[in-house]
N, C-alpha and C positions, 0 to 999 in steps of 0.2 A: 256198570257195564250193560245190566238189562234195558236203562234208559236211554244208551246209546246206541244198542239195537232196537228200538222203539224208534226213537226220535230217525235212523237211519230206514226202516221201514215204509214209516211215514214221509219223509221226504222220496224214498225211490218211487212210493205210490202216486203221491203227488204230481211226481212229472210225467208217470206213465198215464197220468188222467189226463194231463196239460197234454201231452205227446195224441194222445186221442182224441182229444176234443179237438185241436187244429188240425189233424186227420178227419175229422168227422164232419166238420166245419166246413173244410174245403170240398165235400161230396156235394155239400147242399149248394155249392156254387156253380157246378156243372149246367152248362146248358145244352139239353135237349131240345130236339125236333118233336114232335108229337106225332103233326099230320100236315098237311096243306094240300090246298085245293087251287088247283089255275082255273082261268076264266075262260070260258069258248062261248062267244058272242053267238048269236040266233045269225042262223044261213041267211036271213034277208039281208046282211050286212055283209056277207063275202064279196072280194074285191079280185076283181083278176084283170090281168096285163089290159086287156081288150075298153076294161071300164079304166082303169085306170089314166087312158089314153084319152079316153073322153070325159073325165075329169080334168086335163092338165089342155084339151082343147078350150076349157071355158073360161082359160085365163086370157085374159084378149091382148094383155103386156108380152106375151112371149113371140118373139120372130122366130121364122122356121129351124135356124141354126136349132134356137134351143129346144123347141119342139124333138128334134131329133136328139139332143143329148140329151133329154131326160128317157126319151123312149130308148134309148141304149143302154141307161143305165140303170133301167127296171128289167132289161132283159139281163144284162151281165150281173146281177144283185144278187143273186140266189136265190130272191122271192120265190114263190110258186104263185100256183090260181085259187088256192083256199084261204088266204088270209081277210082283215076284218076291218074294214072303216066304220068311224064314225056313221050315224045315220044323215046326219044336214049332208054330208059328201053324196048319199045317192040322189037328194034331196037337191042339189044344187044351189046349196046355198051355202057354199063352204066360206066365199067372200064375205060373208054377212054375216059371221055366229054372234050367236047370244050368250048370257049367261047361263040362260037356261038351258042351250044346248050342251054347255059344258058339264052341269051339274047331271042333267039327264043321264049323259055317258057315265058317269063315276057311278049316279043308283042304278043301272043297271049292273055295271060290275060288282058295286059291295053288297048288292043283296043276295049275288048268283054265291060267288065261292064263300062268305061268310056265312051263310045259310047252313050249305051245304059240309061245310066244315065245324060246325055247332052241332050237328043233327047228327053226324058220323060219330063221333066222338061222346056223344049224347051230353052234352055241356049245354049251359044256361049263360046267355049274354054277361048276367051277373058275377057268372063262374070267371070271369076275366079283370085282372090284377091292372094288367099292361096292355097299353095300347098304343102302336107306332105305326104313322101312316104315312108314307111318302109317296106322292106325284109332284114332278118336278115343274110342270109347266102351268097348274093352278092356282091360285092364292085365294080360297074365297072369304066370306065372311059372312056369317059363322067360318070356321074353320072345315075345312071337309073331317078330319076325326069328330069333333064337335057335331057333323050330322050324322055321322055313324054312329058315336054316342046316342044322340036323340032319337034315331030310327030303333034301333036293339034296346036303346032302355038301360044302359049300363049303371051302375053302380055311382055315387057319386065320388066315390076317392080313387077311384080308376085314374093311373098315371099315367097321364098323356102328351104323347110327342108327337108335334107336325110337324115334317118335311119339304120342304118346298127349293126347287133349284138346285137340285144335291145331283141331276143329272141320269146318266145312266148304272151309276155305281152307288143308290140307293138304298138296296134291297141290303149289300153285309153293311152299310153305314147303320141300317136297323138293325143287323141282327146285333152290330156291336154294343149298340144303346141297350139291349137286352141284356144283354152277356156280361156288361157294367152293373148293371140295377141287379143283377143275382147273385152278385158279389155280397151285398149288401141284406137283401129280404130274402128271406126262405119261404120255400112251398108255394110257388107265386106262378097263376099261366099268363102269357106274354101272347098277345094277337100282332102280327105283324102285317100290314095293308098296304103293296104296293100295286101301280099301275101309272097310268099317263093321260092327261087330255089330251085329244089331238081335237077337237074341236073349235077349238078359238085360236088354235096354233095354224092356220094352214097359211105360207106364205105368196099373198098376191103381185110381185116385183118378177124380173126379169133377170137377178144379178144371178149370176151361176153358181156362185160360192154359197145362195142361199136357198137355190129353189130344191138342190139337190134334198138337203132334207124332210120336203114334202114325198119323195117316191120312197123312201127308206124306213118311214115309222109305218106301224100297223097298230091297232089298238088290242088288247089285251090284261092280265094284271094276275094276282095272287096273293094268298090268303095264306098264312103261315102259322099256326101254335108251338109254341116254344114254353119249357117249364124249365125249371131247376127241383120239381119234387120228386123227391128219391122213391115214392111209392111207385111211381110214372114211370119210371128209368128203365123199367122190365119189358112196358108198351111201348117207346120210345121209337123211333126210327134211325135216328143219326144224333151223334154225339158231337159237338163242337171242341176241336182237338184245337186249333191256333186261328189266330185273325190279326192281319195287316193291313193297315189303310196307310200307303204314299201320298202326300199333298203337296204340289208343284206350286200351286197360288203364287210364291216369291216371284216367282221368273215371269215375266212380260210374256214371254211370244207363248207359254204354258196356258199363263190365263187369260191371251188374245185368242188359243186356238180354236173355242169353242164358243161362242157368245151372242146371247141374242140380243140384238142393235135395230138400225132402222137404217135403210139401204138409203139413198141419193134421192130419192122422192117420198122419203118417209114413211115407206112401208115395213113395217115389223117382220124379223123371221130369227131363223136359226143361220150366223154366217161361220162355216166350216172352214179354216183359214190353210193354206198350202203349206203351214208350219206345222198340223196337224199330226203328220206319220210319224214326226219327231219328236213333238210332246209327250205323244202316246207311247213310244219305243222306250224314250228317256222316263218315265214314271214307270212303268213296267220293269225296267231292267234295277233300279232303284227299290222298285217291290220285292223284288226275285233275290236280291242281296237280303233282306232281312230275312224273307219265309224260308230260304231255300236250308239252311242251319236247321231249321224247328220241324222239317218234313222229310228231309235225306238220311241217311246213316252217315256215320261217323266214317266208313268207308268210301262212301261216294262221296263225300266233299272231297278227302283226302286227294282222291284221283284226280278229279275238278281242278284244284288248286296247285296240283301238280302240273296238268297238262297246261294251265293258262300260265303257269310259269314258264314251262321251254316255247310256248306260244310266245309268248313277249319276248323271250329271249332270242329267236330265228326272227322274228318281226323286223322290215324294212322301214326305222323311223321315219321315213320321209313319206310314206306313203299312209300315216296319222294313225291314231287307235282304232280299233276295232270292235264295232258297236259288242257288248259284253251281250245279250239275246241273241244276236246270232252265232256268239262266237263261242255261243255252251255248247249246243248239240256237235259240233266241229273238234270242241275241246274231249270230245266222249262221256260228259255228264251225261247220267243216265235218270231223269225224275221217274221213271218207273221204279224202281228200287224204295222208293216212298210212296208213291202214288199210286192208286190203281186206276182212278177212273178220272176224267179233265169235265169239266162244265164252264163251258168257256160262253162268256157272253157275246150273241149274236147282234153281234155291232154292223154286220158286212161279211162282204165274202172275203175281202180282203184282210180284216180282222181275223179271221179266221185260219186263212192261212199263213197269214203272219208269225201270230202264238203258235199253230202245228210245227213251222219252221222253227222256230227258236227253241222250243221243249222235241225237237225233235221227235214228234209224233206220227202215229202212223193215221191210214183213213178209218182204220176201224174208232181210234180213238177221238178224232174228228168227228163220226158219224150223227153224234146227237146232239152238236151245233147244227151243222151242214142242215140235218132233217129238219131243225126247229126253226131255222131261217127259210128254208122253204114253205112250210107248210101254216107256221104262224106269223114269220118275218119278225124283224126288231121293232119286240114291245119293251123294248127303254130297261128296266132294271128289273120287270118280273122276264124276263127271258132266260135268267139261270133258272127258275124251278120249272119251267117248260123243258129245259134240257133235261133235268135231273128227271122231268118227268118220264120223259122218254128212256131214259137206263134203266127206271125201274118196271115200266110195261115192255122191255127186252128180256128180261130179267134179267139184268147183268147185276145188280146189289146185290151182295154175299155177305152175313156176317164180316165182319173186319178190316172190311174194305177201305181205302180211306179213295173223299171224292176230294178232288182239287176245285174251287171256283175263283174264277178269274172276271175283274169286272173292270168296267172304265167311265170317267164319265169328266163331265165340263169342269174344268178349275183352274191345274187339270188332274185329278185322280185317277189313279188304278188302288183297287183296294181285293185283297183275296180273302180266302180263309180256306180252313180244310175238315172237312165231316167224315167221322167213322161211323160205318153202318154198323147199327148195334144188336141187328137182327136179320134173316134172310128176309127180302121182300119180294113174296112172291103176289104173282097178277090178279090170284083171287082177294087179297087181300086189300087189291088198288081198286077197288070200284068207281073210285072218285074220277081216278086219273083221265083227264081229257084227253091221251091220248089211244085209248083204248076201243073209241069206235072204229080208226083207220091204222094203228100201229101194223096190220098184217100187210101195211101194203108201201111199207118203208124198209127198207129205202127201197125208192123206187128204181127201175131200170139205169132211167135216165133223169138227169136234171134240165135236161133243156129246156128253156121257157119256148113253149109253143106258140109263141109270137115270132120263130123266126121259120115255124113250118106253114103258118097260117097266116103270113101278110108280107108283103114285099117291102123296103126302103122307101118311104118316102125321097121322090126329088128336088134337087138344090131347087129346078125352073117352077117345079107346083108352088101354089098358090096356098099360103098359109091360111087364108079367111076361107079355103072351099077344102081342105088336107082333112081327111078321113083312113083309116083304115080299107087297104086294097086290098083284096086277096089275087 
């Protein structure tokens, strides 16, 4: 009998060890935020409406028509007049880049925030396990991580992953490669390095479907630290709660909508296809089915799924289904009930108001796309930590908060994920934050692009070889 109160002991011990160690186990898989630092180019390189016009004069392939649609829709864009080009763009040599002018752009960016975010943090190049770098539009050789390796000096078992062509939905494609590998290795920090060339990318044709992506990018990028060590977890910023990545690739007109080709006289660019609002709607709404389970209460699906039932039920067959993103906030889904805060990537203004519509959002929740498109414009896949930058020099990050990000990019993907704030973050403690030199002056009054206070319409009868800016 004492043997079998023994031998029972020992087995209840057993499992209570087993029971903890796979509770213990799964701590050390958590992945944290650390710190991150965005980039804010040197003022010689800000770009506003005015230059940008005479940037898009010195393409000599463009006829006046298009002269005018681009100038319309760098006013309607949501730009502003502080955003950031490359340097050959002031330089005039945007038709002509080099290689050199590409790499130039990246070491100006990876030395600004990776610096910046080692010295904060007080960490040594060495002190880094992981390393993921994605720009979507360069491929060099050596590898761009590879010269960031060799600039900082890292370690030689440093596990590295290059990104290239992943689009503008980049940045959680890294964080998820991280969030994977800390399944696996404990006590490990993770350097995550996004940003964009826009230097060797500018397109010299005339096709409309192609040129529009030259007024739309700005340069910019971000530096991220991520751990999974539980010593950290107390310093930490945001905790990775869920991550989804949708991948459309199967479907044709998905991974026609986005693609860089070469126009009818074999000039390279980015061609944006009128199938586009539909790729985009259809990956999104596909996303939003798997996250919306893992982010809502068990209360707000219920209603959700209620309401889209008597919805189909009163539904007029003949007049076809009803895109399922438009048709939540209608149905009385409420993502506030999960959500506190949206980081929506600033793709456009139309993007923007797109997802507001669909998640039924108000402007306050819109606010810090809206400002990060104005005042940085779309820098490709580091444009979500430009937003989040901005929540946290409002101080709107509270303990417990959870942030929604929302991302999109070529394929065609939309991929999200969601971070709980794991501490208050308040603005003495963001010294980094780039938006801290002008935050008190956003949102501004007004968004109007002052291109339509300070120059008139160019005319159909003007003469495109002598068309300047009138006032």
């Amino acid at each position: 009998m004492d043997i079998l109160c023994i031998l029972s002991s020992l087995l209840i011990s057993y499992l209570i060890f087993k029971i903890w160690t796979l509770i213990d186990s799964k701590r050390d898989q958590n992945c944290y935020i650390l710190d991150y630092q965005c980039h804010k180019p040197s003022d010689d390189r800000m770009v506003s409406t005015q230059i940008s016009g005479e940037i898009i004069r010195r393409n000599k392939h463009l006829r006046l028509d298009e002269y005018k649609f681009l100038l319309r829709a760098i006013v309607s864009s949501g730009i502003g007049e502080q955003t950031y080009a490359p340097r050959l763009y002031f330089e005039g040599r945007e038709e002509y880049p080099t290689i050199k002018d590409a790499l130039l752009e990246m070491e100006e960016f990876y030395i600004d925030p990776i610096e910046k975010l080692l010295e904060r943090n007080k960490l040594k190049p060495k002190d880094i396990d992981v390393l993921v770098v994605n720009v979507s539009m360069l491929n060099s050789t050596p590898s761009l991580s590879a010269r960031i390796i060799n600039h900082y000096k890292m370690r030689e078992d440093v596990k590295v992953f290059n990104l290239t062509a992943m689009g503008c939905s980049a940045s959680v494609i890294s964080v998820d490669i991280v969030k994977n590998i800390f399944k696996t290795y404990k006590n490990k920090l993770a350097l995550v390095v996004t940003s964009e060339s826009l230097s060797p990318n500018w397109y010299t044709g005339n096709n409309r479907s192609m040129i529009l992506a030259n007024c739309l990018f700005r340069s910019g990028g971000c530096a991220v630290l991520l751990t999974n060590k539980r010593c950290l977890s107390g310093k930490a910023m945001f905790k990775l709660k869920c991550l989804v990545r949708t991948h459309h690739g199967a479907r044709e007109d998905s991974f026609n909508a986005c693609i860089q080709k070469e126009d009818e006289l074999g000039r390279v660019g980015i061609h944006l296809d009128k199938t586009l609002p539909k790729a985009a709607t259809r990956a999104f709404v596909d996303n939003l089915k798997v996250i919306t389970p893992k982010i809502l209460p068990v209360t707000e699906l219920f209603r959700f799924m209620l309401s889209l039932l008597l919805k189909k039920l009163r539904r007029n067959p003949s007049k076809g289904s009803t895109n399922v993103a438009q048709a939540a906030p209608k149905a009385g889904i409420n993502f506030k009930t999960g959500i506190d805060h949206f980081c929506i990537h600033t793709g456009g203004k139309a993007v923007i108001d797109t997802i507001g519509y669909s998640l039924d959002l108000t402007e306050y929740d819109l606010e810090p796309a809206r400002m990060t498109l104005h005042r940085f414009g779309n820098t490709s896949a580091s444009s979500l930590w430009y937003v989040l930058g901005y929540m946290e020099a409002k101080k709107r990050l509270k303990r417990g908060d959870r942030v929604f990000m929302i991302s999109f990019g070529a394929g065609f993907k939309c991929n999200s994920c969601v971070w709980e704030v794991v501490r208050d973050l308040n603005v003495g403690e963001c010294l980094g934050n780039v938006w801290n030199h002008c935050i008190d002056q956003y949102p501004p009054k007004s968004l109007l692009n002052p291109f339509l206070e300070k120059y008139g319409w160019i005319r159909e009868e003007e003469d495109p070889d002598t068309f300047e800016f009138r006032t």
